[in-house]
N, C-alpha and C positions, 0 to 999 in steps of 0.2 A: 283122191289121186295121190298116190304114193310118189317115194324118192322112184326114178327108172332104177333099175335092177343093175347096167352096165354102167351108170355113172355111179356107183357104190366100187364096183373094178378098178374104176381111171384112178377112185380117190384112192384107195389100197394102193396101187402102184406108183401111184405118187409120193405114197407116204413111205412106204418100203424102200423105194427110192432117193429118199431125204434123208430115213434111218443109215443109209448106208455110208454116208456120208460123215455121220455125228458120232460123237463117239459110243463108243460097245462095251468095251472095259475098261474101267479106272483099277490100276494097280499102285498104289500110295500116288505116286506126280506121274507114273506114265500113262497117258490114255490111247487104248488103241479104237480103231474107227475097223470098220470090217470091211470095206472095202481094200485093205492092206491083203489082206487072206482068200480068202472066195467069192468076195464080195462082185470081181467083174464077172463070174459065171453067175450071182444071183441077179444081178444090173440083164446079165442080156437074157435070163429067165425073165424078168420084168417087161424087159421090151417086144418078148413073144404072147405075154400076157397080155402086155396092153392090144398089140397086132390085132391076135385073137380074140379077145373081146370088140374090139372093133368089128373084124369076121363074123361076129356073133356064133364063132365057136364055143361054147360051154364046155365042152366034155374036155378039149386041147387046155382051155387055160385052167380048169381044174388038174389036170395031171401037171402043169409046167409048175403052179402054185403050188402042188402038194410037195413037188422036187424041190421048188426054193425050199420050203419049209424044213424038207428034212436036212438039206446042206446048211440051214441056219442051224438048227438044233443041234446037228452035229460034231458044228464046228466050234460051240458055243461048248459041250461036255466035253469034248476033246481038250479044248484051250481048257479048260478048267481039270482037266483029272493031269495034264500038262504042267501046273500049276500046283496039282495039291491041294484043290481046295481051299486058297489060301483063305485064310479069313479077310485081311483086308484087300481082295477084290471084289469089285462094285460093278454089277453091271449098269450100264449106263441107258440114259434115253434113246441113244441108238438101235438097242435091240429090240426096246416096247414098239416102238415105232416101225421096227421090221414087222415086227408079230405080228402089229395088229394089220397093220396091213395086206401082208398076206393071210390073216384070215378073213378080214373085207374084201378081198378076190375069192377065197374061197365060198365063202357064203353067199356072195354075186353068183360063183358061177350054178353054186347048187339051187339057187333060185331060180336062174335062166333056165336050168336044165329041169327043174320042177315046173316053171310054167311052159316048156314047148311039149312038156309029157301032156299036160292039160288038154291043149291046143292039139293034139293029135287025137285026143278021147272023144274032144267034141263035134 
């Protein structure tokens, strides 16, 4: 008996969650946190995430996850070509911490939506 599939969801949003909070870039002594930026449009992406997986929608919190996804990555090349590339900035445990979490929703939900394909076959 394996981890449940939608308690892999809770902890990704959790953690995406936490990431938003902590800091994202270190630029020599400034740290910024992304919740300054886009961060409250990725916070209430999260909280249809969580919704949804609770709904035991798959297919919704796959697309809400794949939108955080790309406004984090976005925002993340953005602030950086903003920047120049500088060399000394750092991205911080704030963004691993988005990542992975929003790929731990994502892989939740694609598992959810691979076992109810199952479950329809048999």
């Amino acid at each position: 008996m394996g981890v449940k599939k939608d308690v892999l969801g809770y902890i990704g949003c959790a953690m995406a969650g936490l990431g938003l909070f902590l800091p994202f870039l270190n630029l020599l002594f400034v740290k910024i946190n992304f919740f300054e930026g886009d961060g409250k449009i990725v916070l209430i992406g999260l909280i249809i995430c969580a919704i949804f997986i609770f709904m035991k929608k798959p297919k919704v919190t796959l697309i809400s996850s794949l939108l955080c996804s790309g406004i984090t990555i976005f925002d993340l090349i953005n602030t950086l070509v903003k920047l120049e590339f500088n060399p000394l900035i750092q991205i911080e445990v704030g963004f691993y911490l988005i990542i992975l979490g929003l790929i731990l929703i994502i892989v939740s939900s694609i598992l959810i939506i691979k076992e109810q394909k199952i479950k329809k076959i048999s």
